[in-house]
N, C-alpha and C positions, 0 to 999 in steps of 0.2 A: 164680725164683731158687732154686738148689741150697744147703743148707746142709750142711757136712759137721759131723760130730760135733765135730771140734776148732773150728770157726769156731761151731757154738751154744753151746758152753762160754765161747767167750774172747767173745762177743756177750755169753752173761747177767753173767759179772763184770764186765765193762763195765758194763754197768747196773745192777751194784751199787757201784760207783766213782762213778757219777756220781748215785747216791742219796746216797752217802757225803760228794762235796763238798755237795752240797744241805745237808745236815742242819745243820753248826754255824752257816749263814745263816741260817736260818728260827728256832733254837731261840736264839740271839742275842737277837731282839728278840721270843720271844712271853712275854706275862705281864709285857711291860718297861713302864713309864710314860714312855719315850721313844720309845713307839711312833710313826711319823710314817705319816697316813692321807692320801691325797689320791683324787677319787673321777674316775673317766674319765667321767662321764656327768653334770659338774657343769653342762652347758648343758642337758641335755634333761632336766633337774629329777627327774632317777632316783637311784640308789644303784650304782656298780659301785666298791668298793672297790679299792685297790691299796695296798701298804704299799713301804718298801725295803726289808724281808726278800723281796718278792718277787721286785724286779729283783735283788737278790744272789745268789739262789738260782740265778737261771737263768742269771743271768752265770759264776754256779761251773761250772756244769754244758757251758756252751755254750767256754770257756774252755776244757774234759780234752777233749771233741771236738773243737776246732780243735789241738790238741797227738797227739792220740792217733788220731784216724782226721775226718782232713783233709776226705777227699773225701765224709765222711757229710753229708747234706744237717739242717737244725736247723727244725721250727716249734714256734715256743715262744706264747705269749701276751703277752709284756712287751716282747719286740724283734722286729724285721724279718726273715721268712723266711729262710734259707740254701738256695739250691737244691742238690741233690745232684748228687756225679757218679759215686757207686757204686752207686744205685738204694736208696739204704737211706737215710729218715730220720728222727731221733730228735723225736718227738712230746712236747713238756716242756712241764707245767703246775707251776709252780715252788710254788706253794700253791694245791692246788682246796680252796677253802672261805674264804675270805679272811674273810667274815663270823663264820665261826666262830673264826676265828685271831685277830683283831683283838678277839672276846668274849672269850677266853682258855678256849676250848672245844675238847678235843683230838679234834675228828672232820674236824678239815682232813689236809691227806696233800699229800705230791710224787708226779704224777705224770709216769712215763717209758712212751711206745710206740716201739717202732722199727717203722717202718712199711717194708715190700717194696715198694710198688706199689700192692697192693689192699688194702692194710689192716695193720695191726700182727701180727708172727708173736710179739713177744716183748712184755712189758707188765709194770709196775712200781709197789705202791703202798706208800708210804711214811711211817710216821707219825714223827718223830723222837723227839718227846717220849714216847712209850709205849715208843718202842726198836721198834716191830716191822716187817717189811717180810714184804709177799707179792710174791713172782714167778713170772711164769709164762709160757712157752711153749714152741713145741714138743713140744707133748703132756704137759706134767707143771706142777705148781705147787707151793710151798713157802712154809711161813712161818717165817720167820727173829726167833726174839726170844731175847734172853739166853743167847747160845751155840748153841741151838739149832735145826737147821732138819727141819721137818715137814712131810710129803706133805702135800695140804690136795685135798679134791675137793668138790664141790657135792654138793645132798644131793638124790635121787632117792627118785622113788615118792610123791611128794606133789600131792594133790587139789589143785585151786583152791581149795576151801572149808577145807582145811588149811594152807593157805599165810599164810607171813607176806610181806608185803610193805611196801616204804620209796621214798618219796622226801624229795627235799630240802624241797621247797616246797608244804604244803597249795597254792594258787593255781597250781595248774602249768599254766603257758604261756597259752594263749589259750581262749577260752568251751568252742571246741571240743575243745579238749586236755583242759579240764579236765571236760568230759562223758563224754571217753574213759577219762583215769584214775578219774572215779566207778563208770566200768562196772565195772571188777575191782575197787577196793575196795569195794561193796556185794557184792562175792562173797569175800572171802577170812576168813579169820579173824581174822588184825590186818593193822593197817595203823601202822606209826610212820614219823617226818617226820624231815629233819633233820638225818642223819648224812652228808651231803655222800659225798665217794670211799669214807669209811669204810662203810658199807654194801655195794658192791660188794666191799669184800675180806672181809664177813662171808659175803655168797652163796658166793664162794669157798671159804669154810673151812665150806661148808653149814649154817648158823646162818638163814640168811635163803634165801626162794627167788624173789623176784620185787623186783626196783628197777623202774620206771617211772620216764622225764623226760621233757623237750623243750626246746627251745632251748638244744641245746649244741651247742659247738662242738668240733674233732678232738682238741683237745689238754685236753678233759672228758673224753675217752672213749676215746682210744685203749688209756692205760696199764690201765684195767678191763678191754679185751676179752682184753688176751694176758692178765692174770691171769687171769678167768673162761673164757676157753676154754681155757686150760693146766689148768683144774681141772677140766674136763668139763663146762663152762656152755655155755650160748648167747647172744649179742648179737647183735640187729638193732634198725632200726626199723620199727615199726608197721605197715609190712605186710609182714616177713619179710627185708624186703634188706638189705641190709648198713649196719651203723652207724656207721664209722670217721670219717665226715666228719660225724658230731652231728645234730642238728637232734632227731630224735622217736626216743627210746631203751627198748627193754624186755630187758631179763638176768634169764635164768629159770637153776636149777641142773637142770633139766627138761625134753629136747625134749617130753614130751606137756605138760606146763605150761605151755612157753612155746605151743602152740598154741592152747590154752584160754585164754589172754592175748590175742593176738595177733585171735582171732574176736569178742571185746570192743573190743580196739581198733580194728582194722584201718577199720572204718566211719566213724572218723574222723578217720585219717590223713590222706584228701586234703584233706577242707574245710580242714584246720587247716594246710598248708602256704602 
């Protein structure tokens, strides 16, 4: 699909309109003692939280796309797919980090991808309560805080043994996932946990050079790839193909890094699928 300059413009406002309805949903009920928690994985004796800031969020969001570009297709995670019929669609995780939102920990975020076909060309991540939003694609990225918006690129030229690296989850994913993520953090300098979407929009603004995950799903990852590949990053899974559909994730600000990742992990990509 061809994108001309005036249709990547009026694409990114868009996806800062529909970060915009998001926001007074989400910032509504976090730090409120009316928060209302119900958990989707209450029969298989797990934790996946869900709040109604969540389903608000994406109803705002899913609500300006049925009003303002109809034929765009919707996967969100709270409600039922919308198929497309423009080949374009918008990839909405209405709060990634729900554990940290429901703690009253501002490193959850809205994400937005708009997916072509093969993957998100544009990508959106969103914190409301800091005020700050990075977007990014088609070749460039920005961060937008308090009037402000700033080029923002990944940070090059960095060792594996110089690198910082972040996931969410010390226990990431399964025996053998989590054998893969030990391979590069026994090699990097630090390693911190934690910081949910917020991480990937530090890689972006080159602060961080290496996220590792696994078991996500599209709408965990699409809004990070068009940030981090509009900054000059890379996203795939674990053995170099493409990320957009989740499962096993590594985002380096570094082609040589990401491949000195990738020769750590890649040995363990297949047992672990």
């Amino acid at each position: 699909m061809r994108f001309s300059k005036e249709l990547q413009d009026s694409l990114r406002n868009f996806a800062g309109d529909l970060a915009e309805a998001a926001r007074p949903e989400t910032l509504r009920h976090f730090r409120s003692a009316n928060l209302r928690i119900d958990n989707k994985q209450a029969d298989a004796a797990g934790f996946d939280p869900v709040t109604q800031a969540d389903r608000a969020a994406e109803a705002a969001m899913r609500a300006l796309i049925d009003r303002h570009r109809p034929d765009d297709g919707v996967l969100g995670e709270e409600f039922p797919a919308k198929p497309s019929a423009s080949g374009l669609t918008w990839v909405l995780d209405p709060i990634d980090g729900t554990r940290a939102y429901l703690s009253g920990t501002p490193s959850w975020g809205v994400l937005i991808g708009l997916d072509a076909g093969d993957g998100p060309v544009l990508g959106v991540i969103d914190q409301p309560f800091t005020g700050e939003r990075f977007l990014g694609g088609f070749g460039q990225a920005v961060h937008l805080h308090r009037g402000f918006e700033t080029p923002i690129r990944t940070r090059r030229g960095v060792d594996l043994s110089d690198a910082v690296l972040f996931t969410t989850f010390p226990e990431v994913g399964t025996e053998a996932e989590r054998q893969g993520f030990a391979a590069v953090r026994d090699r990097v300098r630090l390693t911190r946990y934690g910081l949910d979407c917020y991480a990937y929009a530090l890689l972006a603004m080159g602060q961080v050079d290496l996220v590792i995950e696994a078991g996500l799903n599209p709408y965990d990852i699409q809004g990070p790839i068009g940030v981090i590949e509009g900054a000059g990053g890379i996203v795939t899974d674990w053995t170099g193909g493409p990320a957009h559909q989740g499962g096993q994730v590594v985002a380096a600000g570094d082609p040589d890094l990401h491949r000195q990742a990738l020769d750590l992990l890649a040995p363990f990509a297949d047992s672990a699928k």
